[in-house]
Every structure is written in structure tokens, then in C-alpha cells.
N, C-alpha and C positions, 0 to 999 in steps of 0.2 A: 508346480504351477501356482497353488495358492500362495507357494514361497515367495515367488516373482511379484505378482498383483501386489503382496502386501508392503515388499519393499518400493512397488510404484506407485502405491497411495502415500507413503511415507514421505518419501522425497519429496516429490510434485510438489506441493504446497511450499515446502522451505526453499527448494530453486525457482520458483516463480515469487517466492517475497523478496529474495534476493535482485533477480532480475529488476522485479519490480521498483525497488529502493533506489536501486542504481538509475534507473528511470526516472524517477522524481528527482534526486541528486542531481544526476543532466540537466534537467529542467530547470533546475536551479541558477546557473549560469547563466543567464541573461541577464542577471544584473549587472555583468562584464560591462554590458554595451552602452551602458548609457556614463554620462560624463560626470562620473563622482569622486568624490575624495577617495583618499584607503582609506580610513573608518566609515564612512558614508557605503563604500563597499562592501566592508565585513561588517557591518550588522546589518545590510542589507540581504548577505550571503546567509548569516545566522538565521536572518526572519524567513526566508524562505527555503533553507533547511529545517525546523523547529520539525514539521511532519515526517521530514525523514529519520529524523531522532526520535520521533515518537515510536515511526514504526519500527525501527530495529531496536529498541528497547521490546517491543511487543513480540519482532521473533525472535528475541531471545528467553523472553519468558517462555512461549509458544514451542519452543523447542521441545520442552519436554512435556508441557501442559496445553495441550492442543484446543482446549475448548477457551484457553484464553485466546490465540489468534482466531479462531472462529467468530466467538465477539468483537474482538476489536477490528477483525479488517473488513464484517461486516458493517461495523457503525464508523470505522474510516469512511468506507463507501455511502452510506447515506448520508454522514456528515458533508461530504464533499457535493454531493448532490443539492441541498441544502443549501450552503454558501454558493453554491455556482446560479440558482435561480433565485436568489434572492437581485439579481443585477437584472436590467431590464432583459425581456427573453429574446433570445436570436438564434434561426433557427440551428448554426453552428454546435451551440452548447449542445446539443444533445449528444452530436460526436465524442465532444471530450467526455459529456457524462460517464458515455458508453465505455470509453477509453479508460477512464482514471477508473472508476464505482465500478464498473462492470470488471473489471481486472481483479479489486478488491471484494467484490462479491465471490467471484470465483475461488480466490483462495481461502476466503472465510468459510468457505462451501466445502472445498479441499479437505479443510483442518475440524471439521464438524464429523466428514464424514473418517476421516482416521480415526480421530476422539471416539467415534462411536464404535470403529471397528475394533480399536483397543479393547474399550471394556466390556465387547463380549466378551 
């Protein structure tokens, strides 16, 4: 039994940053829609991928050093919390808050709690 738990605190965190990315990456395609060049498109594509590079650079360090994605997708999430109210407030943003930060809190949360149960 303790075999199973430990395997599903393991997992969880890297299939939900996974998920995750790929979420953000979707998200990213909207610049399809509007009426741009190809270059005007691909660094448009590149600028609003940039976070998604950041974070699969982080689960891949995370992978094996769990208290780095506990940092980092904690302070994704504030960060992103951050820039989204710095715009004037409406009440919508809280949704995304919850959506984008609260996803990235969880798995910062995830990867803290493995890190801990590692080094007992």
C-alpha cells in the first residue's frame, strides 16, 4: 500500500505539469487568428510560447530535483497572478487567476510534498 501512494505522489506532479504545458502551448495559438505576416506570426508564436519553455525547462530539471519544480511552479503562479492584476481589475480575472496560479500552486504543492517524502 505504501508502495502505491508513493508511486502516486510521484507521478501526479509530472502528469499534471505535463498536462499543464500543453495547456499553455494551446493557449498559445491565437495568434493564428489575427491578420499577420509568417514572421509577424512566428515571433508572435515564440513570445507567447517563452513560459512554456520556461516550464519544461523546469520539469525537466524537477524531474529528478523536486524542490526545484516546487519553487518554480509556485512562483510561476504568483508571478502570473502579478502581471494578470497589474491590468485594470474585472471581475473575470479571478477565474483565470484560479485557472492558470491555482493549477501551478498545486503542482508546486505536488512536488514539495514528494521532495519531502523523498528525504525522509
Amino acid at each position: 500500500m505504501k508502495k502505491k501512494i508513493s508511486k502516486f505522489i510521484y507521478w501526479t506532479p509530472r502528469i499534471l505539469s505535463i498536462i499543464f504545458i500543453l495547456f499553455l502551448a494551446l493557449m498559445s495559438l491565437d495568434v493564428f487568428s489575427s491578420e499577420l505576416s509568417f514572421w509577424q506570426t512566428l515571433i508572435g508564436l515564440f513570445m507567447h510560447n517563452i513560459p512554456v519553455i520556461i516550464l519544461l525547462v523546469v520539469l525537466i530539471i524537477s524531474w529528478k530535483y523536486e524542490i526545484v519544480g516546487g519553487i518554480a511552479f509556485i512562483l510561476a503562479g504568483l508571478l502570473y497572478i502579478v502581471m494578470l492584476f497589474r491590468n485594470p481589475f474585472e471581475w473575470y480575472m479571478l477565474l483565470w487567476a484560479i485557472q492558470i496560479s491555482g493549477t501551478a500552486f498545486l503542482i508546486g504543492i505536488l512536488f514539495f510534498i514528494n521532495w519531502f517524502r523523498k528525504k525522509r
